[in-house]
C-alpha positions as CSV (number, residue, x, y, z in Angstrom):
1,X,0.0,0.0,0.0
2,X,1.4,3.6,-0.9
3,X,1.7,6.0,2.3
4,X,4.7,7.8,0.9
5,X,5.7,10.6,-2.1
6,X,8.9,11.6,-3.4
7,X,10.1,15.3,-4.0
8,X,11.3,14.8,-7.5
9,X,13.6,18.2,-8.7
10,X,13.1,18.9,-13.0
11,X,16.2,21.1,-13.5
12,X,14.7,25.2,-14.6
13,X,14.7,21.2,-9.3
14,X,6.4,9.1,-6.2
15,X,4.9,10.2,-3.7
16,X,8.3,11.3,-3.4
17,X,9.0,15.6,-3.0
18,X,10.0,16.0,-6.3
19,X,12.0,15.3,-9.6
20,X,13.6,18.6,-9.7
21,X,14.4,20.1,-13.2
22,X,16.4,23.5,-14.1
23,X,16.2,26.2,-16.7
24,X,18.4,25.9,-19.0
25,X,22.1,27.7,-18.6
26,X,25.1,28.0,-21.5
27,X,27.9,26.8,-20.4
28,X,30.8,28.6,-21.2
29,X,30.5,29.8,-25.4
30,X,27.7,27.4,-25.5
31,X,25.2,30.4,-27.1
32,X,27.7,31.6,-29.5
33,X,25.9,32.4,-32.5
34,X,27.1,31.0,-35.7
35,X,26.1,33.8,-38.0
36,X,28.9,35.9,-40.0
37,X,27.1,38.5,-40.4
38,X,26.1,41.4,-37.4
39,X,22.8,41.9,-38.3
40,X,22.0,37.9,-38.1
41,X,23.6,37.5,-34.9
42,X,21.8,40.3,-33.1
43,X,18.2,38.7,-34.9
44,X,19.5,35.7,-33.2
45,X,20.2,37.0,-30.0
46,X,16.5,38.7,-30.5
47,X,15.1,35.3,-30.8
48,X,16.7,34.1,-27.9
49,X,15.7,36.6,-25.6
50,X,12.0,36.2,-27.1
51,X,12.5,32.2,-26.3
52,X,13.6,32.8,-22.8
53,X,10.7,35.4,-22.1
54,X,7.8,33.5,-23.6
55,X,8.4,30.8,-21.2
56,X,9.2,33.1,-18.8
57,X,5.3,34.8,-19.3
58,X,3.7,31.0,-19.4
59,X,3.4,31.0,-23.1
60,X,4.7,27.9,-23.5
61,X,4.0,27.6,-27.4
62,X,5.0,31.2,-28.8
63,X,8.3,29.9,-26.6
64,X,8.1,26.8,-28.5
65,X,7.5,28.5,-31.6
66,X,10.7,30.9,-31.2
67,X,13.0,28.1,-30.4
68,X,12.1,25.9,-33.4
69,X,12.4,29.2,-35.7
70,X,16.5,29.3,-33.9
71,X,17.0,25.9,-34.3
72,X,16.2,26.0,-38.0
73,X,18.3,28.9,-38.3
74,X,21.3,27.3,-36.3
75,X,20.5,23.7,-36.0
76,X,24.0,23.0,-34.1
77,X,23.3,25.4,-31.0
78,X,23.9,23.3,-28.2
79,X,21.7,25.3,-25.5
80,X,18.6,25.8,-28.6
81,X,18.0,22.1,-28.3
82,X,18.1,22.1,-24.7
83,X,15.8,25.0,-24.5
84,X,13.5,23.2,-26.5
85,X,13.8,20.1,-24.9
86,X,13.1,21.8,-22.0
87,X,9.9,23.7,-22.9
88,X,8.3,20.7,-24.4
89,X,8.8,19.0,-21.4
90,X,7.0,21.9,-19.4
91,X,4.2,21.3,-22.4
92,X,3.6,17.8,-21.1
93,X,5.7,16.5,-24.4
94,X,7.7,14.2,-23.1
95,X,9.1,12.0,-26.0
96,X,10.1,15.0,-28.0
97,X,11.5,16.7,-25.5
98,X,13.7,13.3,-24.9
99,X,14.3,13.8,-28.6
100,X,15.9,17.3,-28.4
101,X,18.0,17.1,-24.7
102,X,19.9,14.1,-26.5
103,X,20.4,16.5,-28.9
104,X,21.7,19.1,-27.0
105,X,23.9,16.6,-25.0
106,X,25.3,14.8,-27.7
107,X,26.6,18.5,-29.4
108,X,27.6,19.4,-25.3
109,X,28.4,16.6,-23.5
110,X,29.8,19.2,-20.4
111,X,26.0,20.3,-20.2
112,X,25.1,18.8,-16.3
113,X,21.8,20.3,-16.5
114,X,20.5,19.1,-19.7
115,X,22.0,15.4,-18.5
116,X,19.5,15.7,-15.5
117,X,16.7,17.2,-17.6
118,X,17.5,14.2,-19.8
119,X,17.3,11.9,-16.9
120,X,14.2,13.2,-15.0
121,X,12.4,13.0,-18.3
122,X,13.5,9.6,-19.0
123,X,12.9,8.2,-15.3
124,X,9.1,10.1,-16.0
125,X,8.5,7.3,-19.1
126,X,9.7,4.5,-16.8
127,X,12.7,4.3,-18.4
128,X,14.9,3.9,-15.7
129,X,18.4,2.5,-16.9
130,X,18.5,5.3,-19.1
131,X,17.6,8.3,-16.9
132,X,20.3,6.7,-14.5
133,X,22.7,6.8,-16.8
134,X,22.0,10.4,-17.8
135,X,21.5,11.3,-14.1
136,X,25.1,9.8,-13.6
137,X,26.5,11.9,-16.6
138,X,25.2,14.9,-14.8
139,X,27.2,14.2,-11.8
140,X,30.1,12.8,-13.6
141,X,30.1,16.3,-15.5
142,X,29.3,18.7,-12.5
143,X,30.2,16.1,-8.7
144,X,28.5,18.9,-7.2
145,X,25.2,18.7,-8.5
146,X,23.2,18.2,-5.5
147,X,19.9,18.0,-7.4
148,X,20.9,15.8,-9.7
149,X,22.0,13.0,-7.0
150,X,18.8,13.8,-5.3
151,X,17.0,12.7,-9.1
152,X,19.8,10.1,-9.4
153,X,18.3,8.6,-6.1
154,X,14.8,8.3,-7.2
155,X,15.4,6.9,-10.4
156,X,17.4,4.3,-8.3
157,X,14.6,3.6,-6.0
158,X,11.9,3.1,-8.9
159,X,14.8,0.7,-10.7
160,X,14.5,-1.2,-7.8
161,X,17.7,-0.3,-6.5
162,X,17.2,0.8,-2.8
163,X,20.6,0.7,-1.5
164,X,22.1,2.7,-4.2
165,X,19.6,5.4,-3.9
166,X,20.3,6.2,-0.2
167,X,23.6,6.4,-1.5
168,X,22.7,9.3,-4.0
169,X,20.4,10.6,-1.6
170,X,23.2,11.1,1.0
171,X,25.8,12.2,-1.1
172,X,23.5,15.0,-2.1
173,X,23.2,16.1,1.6
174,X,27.0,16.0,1.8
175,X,27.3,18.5,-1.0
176,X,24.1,20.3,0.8
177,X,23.1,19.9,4.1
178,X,20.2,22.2,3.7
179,X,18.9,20.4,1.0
180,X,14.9,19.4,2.1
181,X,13.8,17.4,-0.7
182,X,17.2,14.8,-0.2
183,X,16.5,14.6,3.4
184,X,12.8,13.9,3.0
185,X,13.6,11.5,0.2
186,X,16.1,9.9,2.2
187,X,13.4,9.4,4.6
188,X,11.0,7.7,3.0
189,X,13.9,5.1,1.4
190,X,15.2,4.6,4.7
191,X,11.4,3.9,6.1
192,X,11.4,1.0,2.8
193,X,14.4,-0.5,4.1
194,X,12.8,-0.7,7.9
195,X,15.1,2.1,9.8
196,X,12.2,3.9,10.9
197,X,13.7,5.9,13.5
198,X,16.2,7.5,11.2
199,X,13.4,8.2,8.7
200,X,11.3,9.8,11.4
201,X,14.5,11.8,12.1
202,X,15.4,12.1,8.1
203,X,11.8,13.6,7.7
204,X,11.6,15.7,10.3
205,X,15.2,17.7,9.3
206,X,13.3,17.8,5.9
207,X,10.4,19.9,7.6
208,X,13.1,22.5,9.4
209,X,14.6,23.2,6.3
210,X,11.4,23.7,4.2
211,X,10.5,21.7,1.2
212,X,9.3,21.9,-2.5
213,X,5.7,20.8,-1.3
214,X,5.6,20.4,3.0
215,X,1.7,18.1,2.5
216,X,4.1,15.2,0.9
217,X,6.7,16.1,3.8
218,X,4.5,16.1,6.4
219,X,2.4,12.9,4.9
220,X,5.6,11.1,4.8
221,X,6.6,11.9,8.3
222,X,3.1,9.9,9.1
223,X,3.4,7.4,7.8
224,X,7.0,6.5,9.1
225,X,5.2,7.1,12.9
226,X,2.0,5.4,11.8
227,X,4.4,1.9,10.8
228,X,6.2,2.5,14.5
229,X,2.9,2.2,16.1
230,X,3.0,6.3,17.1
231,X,-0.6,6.8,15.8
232,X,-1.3,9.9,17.9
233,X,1.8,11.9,16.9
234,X,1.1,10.3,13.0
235,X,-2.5,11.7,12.9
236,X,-0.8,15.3,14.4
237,X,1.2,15.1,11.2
238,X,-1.1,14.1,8.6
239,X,-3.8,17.2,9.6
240,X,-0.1,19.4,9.4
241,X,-0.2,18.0,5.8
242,X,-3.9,18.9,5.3
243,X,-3.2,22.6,6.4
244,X,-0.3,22.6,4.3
245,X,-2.4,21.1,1.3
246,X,-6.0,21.1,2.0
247,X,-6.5,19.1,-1.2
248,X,-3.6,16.2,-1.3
249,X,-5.9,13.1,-0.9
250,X,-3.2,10.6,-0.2
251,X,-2.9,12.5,3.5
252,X,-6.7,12.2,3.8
253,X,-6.4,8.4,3.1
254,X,-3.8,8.1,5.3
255,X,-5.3,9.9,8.4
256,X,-8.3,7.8,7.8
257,X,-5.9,4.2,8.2
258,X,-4.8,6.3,11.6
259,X,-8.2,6.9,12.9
260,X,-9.0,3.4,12.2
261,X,-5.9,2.1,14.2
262,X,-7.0,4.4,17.3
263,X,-10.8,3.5,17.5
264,X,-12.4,6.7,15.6
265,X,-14.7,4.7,13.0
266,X,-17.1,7.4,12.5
267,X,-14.0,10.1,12.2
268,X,-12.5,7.9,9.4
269,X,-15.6,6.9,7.5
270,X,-15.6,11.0,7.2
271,X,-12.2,11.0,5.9
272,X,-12.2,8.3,3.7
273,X,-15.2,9.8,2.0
274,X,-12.9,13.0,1.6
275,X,-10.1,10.5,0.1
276,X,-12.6,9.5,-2.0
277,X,-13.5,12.6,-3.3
278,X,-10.6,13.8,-3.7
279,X,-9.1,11.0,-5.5
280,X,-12.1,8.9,-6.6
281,X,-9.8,6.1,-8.1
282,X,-8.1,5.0,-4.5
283,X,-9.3,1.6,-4.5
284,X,-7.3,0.8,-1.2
285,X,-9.3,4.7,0.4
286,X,-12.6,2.2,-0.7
287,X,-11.5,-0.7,0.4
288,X,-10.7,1.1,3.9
289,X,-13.8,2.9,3.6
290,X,-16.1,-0.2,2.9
291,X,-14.3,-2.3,5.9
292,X,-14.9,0.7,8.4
293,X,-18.6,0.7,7.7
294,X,-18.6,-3.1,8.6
295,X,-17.2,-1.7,11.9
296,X,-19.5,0.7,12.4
297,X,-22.4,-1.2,11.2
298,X,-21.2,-4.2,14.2
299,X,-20.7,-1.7,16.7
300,X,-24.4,-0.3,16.1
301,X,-25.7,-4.0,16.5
């Protein structure tokens, strides 16, 4: 049964808090514009800026529009591609945004960035060797990438590969200590491999230092004390995840399984129902649900 997300980071940075992605930067004389003469490389530049500011404004196909119009112009620019890449990907376009990262990479292999753009795109599609190896030439390229070992770490836990992830989950809190995202991650792969204290611990650091999306933080912390028997202190946490997301059903779901565990039937019939409409394809909120109506129904007999 799933009580936990991950904070993924998609570099412009399950449920896990999140795959983290980031704009895209030149490196170096990546944007150096091909053109011989002045007039095309200051049109160039134009189109650039224009790129940079439709996304920038939410337009996410004028930007798309203005990056294609480059590309055909200069179909070698390195950081073009990965621009491109990168706003399809914001566009919910997945495969073609796959398409033009490995572009980019392949004509800038030094490019860290694109690598974990690359990688959190591939590790989206399920394609998890790949995006590992990506995520793992983003670090090779830049060892200090903290958000990309905190990717690298989630693409290793969906592979399968638990041990290895709170590997790339730590390393990324060696390189940044302050980093929320790692330490809740590492929480809820440390709560997977039984260590439930130092998940409790792992997500509680996670809460001091703030997070891309405190419900998921605070769901996960409740779920490490609800599998240590804490129900009290887990319900305090999951209604912190409510107030920090009123509408994140996976909390309400969760809170329910906590009220059941402490004797409040009616209290988590409520709940589930909330789960429910919230999320109306939980199977395991009806499943709960149906069994705490038996309950309710015995203990009215």
């Amino acid at each position: 049964m799933q009580r936990r997300a991950i904070q993924w980071v998609l570099a412009v940075s399950l449920v896990w808090v999140s795959i983290e992605g980031i704009r895209p930067i030149p490196v170096a004389a990546d944007v150096v514009l091909a053109a011989d003469a002045e007039e095309s490389s200051e049109a160039l530049e134009a189109l650039i800026q224009q790129g940079e500011a439709a996304y920038a404004a939410g337009d996410l196909e004028t930007a798309e529009t203005l990056w294609r119009s480059l590309l055909r112009q200069q179909p070698e620019n390195a950081f073009a591609h990965a621009w491109l890449g990168f706003v399809l990907d914001q566009a919910n376009k997945p495969l073609e945004a796959v398409l033009f990262y490995r572009r980019a990479v392949n004509l800038n292999p030094d490019d860290a960035i694109t690598h974990n753009n690359l990688g959190n795109t591939l590790a989206m599609l399920g394609m998890y060797e790949e995006a590992i190896a990506a995520l793992e030439q983003a670090v090779e390229v830049d060892p200090t990438y903290a958000q990309a070992y905190n990717n690298l770490g989630i693409a290793q836990r969906r592979h399968g590969n638990l041990n290895r992830a709170i590997a790339a989950y730590r390393r990324a809190i060696e390189i940044d200590d302050d980093y929320g995202n790692a330490h809740d991650n590492l929480g809820v792969a440390l709560a997977l491999q039984g260590e439930l204290d130092e998940a409790v611990a792992a997500h509680e650091r996670a809460i001091a230092l703030g997070t891309s999306n405190l419900a998921v933080t605070y769901n996960n912390l409740g779920a490490s004390l609800y599998d240590q028997g804490q129900y009290d202190t887990a319900i305090a946490a999951y209604r912190q995840s409510m107030e920090a997301d009123p509408n994140y059903p996976l909390t309400y779901r969760n809170l329910g399984d906590a009220l059941l565990a402490t004797g409040q039937v009616d209290d988590a019939i409520l709940i589930y129902r909330r789960a429910l409409e919230l999320n109306p394809e939980d199977d395991t909120a009806r499943q709960n649900l149906e069994e705490a109506i038996r309950l309710q129904d015995g203990a009215s007999r």
